[in-house]
C-alpha positions, 0 to 999 in steps of 0.5 A: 247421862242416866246410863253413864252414871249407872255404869260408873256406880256398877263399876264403883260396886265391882271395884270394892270387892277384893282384886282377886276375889271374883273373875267377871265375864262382860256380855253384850246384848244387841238388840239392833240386828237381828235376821229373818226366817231367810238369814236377811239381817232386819234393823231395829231402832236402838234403845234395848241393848244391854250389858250384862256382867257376870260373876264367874267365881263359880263357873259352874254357877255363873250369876248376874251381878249387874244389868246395864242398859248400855247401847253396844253391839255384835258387829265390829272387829275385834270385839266390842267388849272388854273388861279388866283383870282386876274387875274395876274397869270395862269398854263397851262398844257401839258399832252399829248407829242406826238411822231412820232412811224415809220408812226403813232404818239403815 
Protein backbone atom coordinates (compact mmCIF):
# COMPACT_ATOMS: atom_id res chain seq x y z
CA UNK A 1 0.00 0.00 0.00
CA UNK A 2 2.80 2.61 1.11
CA UNK A 3 4.86 1.82 -2.41
CA UNK A 4 1.48 2.24 -4.20
CA UNK A 5 0.62 5.59 -2.77
CA UNK A 6 4.28 6.62 -3.55
CA UNK A 7 4.02 6.11 -6.73
CA UNK A 8 0.80 7.56 -7.50
CA UNK A 9 2.10 10.98 -5.59
CA UNK A 10 5.49 10.77 -7.70
CA UNK A 11 3.54 10.41 -10.81
CA UNK A 12 1.07 13.26 -9.58
CA UNK A 13 4.41 15.35 -9.00
CA UNK A 14 5.53 14.37 -13.02
CA UNK A 15 2.44 15.05 -14.44
CA UNK A 16 2.12 18.77 -13.23
CA UNK A 17 4.98 19.71 -14.85
CA UNK A 18 4.11 21.19 -18.45
CA UNK A 19 3.65 17.81 -21.20
CA UNK A 20 6.77 19.15 -23.10
CA UNK A 21 8.83 20.33 -20.62
CA UNK A 22 11.07 17.60 -19.40
CA UNK A 23 11.71 13.99 -21.24
CA UNK A 24 11.86 11.04 -18.42
CA UNK A 25 13.91 7.84 -18.66
CA UNK A 26 12.59 5.03 -16.22
CA UNK A 27 15.13 2.83 -14.34
CA UNK A 28 14.87 -0.56 -12.66
CA UNK A 29 17.05 -1.41 -9.96
CA UNK A 30 16.70 -5.34 -9.29
CA UNK A 31 18.20 -6.35 -6.45
CA UNK A 32 17.06 -10.11 -6.53
CA UNK A 33 19.51 -11.58 -9.04
CA UNK A 34 22.83 -11.35 -9.01
CA UNK A 35 25.80 -13.66 -10.19
CA UNK A 36 28.90 -15.02 -8.49
CA UNK A 37 32.53 -14.95 -9.25
CA UNK A 38 31.95 -18.17 -11.80
CA UNK A 39 28.70 -15.94 -13.74
CA UNK A 40 26.31 -18.88 -11.51
CA UNK A 41 22.84 -16.48 -10.97
CA UNK A 42 22.66 -16.25 -6.94
CA UNK A 43 18.96 -15.35 -5.56
CA UNK A 44 18.23 -12.69 -2.80
CA UNK A 45 14.86 -12.37 -0.70
CA UNK A 46 13.12 -9.41 -2.42
CA UNK A 47 12.42 -6.16 -0.86
CA UNK A 48 15.68 -3.80 -2.16
CA UNK A 49 14.38 -3.24 -5.78
CA UNK A 50 13.70 0.30 -6.74
CA UNK A 51 12.56 2.63 -9.58
CA UNK A 52 14.33 5.27 -10.40
CA UNK A 53 13.01 8.31 -12.80
CA UNK A 54 15.26 10.53 -14.54
CA UNK A 55 15.19 13.71 -16.04
CA UNK A 56 16.93 13.71 -19.28
CA UNK A 57 16.16 17.54 -20.19
CA UNK A 58 19.74 17.92 -20.26
CA UNK A 59 21.19 14.86 -21.25
CA UNK A 60 24.31 15.51 -20.45
CA UNK A 61 23.26 16.14 -16.91
CA UNK A 62 20.93 13.72 -16.16
CA UNK A 63 19.55 14.18 -12.49
CA UNK A 64 17.32 12.01 -10.31
CA UNK A 65 13.86 13.38 -9.53
CA UNK A 66 12.39 10.42 -7.79
CA UNK A 67 13.45 7.37 -5.89
CA UNK A 68 10.70 4.45 -5.65
CA UNK A 69 11.00 1.49 -3.70
CA UNK A 70 9.21 -0.68 -6.21
CA UNK A 71 9.69 -4.57 -6.69
CA UNK A 72 10.59 -4.76 -10.75
CA UNK A 73 13.16 -6.75 -12.59
CA UNK A 74 15.70 -7.39 -15.40
CA UNK A 75 14.27 -10.54 -16.55
CA UNK A 76 11.17 -10.74 -18.69
CA UNK A 77 10.52 -10.40 -22.44
CA UNK A 78 10.41 -7.43 -23.70
CA UNK A 79 10.96 -5.14 -20.82
CA UNK A 80 9.74 -4.45 -17.79
CA UNK A 81 9.55 -1.07 -17.78
CA UNK A 82 7.78 1.88 -19.49
CA UNK A 83 6.89 5.11 -19.27
CA UNK A 84 4.62 7.43 -21.33
CA UNK A 85 5.44 10.42 -23.68
CA UNK A 86 4.01 12.64 -21.70
CA UNK A 87 5.77 11.81 -18.52
CA UNK A 88 2.32 11.14 -16.52
CA UNK A 89 2.47 7.53 -16.50
CA UNK A 90 4.96 4.55 -15.97
CA UNK A 91 4.53 0.10 -15.77
CA UNK A 92 6.96 -1.22 -13.92
CA UNK A 93 7.15 -5.00 -14.01
CA UNK A 94 8.03 -7.87 -11.37
CA UNK A 95 9.13 -11.13 -13.24
CA UNK A 96 10.94 -12.74 -10.64
CA UNK A 97 8.70 -13.99 -7.31
CA UNK A 98 11.37 -15.54 -5.28
CA UNK A 99 10.36 -18.09 -2.65
CA UNK A 100 12.10 -19.58 0.09
CA UNK A 101 12.80 -23.53 -1.04
CA UNK A 102 13.77 -25.37 2.57
CA UNK A 103 17.07 -23.04 3.12
CA UNK A 104 17.76 -22.02 -0.53
CA UNK A 105 15.41 -19.27 -2.40
CA UNK A 106 14.33 -20.33 -5.88
Amino acid sequence: MKATLLVGASLMLLSALPVSAKPFMIVGNDEKLTWDDNGKPVLSASGRDTVLIVDLQNPEEPKAVATLPLKNSVVGPPVNLAINSSGTLALVADSVNVVKDGDALK
